[in-house]
N, C-alpha and C positions, 0 to 999 in steps of 0.2 A: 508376608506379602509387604511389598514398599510402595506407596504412593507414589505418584508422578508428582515432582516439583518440576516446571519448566515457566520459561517465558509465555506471555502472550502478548500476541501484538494485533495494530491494526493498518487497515491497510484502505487506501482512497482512490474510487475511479471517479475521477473527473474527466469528462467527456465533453465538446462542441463539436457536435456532429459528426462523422464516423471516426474522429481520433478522440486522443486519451490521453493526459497529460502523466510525463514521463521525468524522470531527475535521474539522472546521470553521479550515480554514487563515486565522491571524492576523500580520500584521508580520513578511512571510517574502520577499516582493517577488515570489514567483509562486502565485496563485492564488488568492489572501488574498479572504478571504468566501467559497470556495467550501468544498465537503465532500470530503474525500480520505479516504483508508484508513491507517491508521498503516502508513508509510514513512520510507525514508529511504537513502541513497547507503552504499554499498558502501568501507570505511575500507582502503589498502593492506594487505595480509598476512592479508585474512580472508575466508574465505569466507561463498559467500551466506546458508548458513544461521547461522553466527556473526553476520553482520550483522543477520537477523531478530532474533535474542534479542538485540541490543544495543540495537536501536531499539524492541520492545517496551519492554523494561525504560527506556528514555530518554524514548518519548512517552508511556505509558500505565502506565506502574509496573507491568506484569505480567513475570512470570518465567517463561518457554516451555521444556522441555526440547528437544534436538535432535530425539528421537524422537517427539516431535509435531507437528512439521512433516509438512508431505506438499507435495510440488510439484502447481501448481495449472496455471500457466502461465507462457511467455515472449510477450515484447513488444517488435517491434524499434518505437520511436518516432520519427518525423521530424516535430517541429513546430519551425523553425529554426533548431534544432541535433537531434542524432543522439542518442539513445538505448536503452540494452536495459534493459528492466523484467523483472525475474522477481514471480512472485504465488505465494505459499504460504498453504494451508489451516491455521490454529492448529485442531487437532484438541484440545487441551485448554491450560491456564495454569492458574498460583498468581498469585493477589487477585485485586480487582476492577480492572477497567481506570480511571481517571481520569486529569485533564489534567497530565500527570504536566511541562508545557511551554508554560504560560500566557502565555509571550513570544511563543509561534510557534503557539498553538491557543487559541482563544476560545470552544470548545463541543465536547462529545464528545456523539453521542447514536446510541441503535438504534433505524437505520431497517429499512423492512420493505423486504425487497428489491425486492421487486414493486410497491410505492411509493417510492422513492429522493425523495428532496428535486431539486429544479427547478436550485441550482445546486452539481448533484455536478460535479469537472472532468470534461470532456467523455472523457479516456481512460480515468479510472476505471470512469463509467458502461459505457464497450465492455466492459473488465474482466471489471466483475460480468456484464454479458449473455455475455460469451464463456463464464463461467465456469455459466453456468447452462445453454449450451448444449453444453460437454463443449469448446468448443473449447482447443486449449494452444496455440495458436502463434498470433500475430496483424501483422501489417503495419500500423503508425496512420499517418495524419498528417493533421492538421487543414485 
C-alpha cells in the first residue's frame, strides 16, 4: 500500500455583505482568467491557519488575526492529481484587500455571491455553494 503525498492548501472567504471577494488568476499556469478566492499552498512547519495569514497578507495586503478565522470547510480534490483544500471564514481584517500580486492576479472584485462571474474555477464555485448550504466536507473531481 502507498501513502497519499499530495498538496495542501488553503483557501479565504472574505465576504461585505452578500459578496465575496474574488482575484481573477493571471500568469500562474492553472486557471489563469478564471476567478478564485485568495489562496494558496501550505509552506512546511506551518500550520493551516498560519498559512491563511501569510497568504492574506501576500495576495491581498490584509492582516488577519488567528482569532478570526473560523473553519468553513474541507475538500478532498481529484482533478489529475490528489488534493485536500481547507476553506476558512475571515470573520474580520486590517486594510483594504487589493492586488497585493499583479504577476499572478489581473483583477480583484466583489462578486455577489448569488451571482458569481461565468468563469469562477469550477471547485471554487462548489466551495461557495457548499458553503452556503452548511455543507463542510466535500469529495470534487471534475
Amino acid at each position: 500500500m502507498t501513502r497519499a503525498h499530495f498538496p495542501v492548501a488553503v483557501h479565504l472567504f472574505f465576504f461585505r455583505e452578500d459578496c465575496v471577494l474574488l482575484l481573477r488568476r493571471f500568469n500562474t499556469g492553472f486557471g489563469d482568467g478564471q476567478y478564485s478566492l485568495p489562496a494558496g499552498h501550505l509552506d512546511g512547519g506551518e500550520t493551516v491557519k498560519e498559512a491563511c495569514i501569510r497568504e492574506a497578507l501576500e495576495e491581498i495586503g490584509v492582516h488577519i488575526e488567528e482569532s478570526h478565522l473560523s473553519f468553513s470547510a474541507v475538500m478532498h480534490r481529484m482533478e489529475g492529481d490528489e488534493r485536500v483544500d481547507f476553506f476558512f471564514m475571515v470573520e474580520a481584517w486590517e486594510g483594504e484587500p487589493f492586488n497585493a500580486e499583479p504577476n499572478k492576479c489581473d483583477n480583484l472584485c466583489w462578486a455577489e455571491i448569488n451571482a458569481l462571474p461565468v468563469n469562477v474555477i469550477p471547485y471554487v464555485r462548489r466551495a461557495l455553494e457548499n458553503y452556503q448550504k452548511g455543507i463542510q466536507f466535500d469529495d470534487y473531481s471534475s
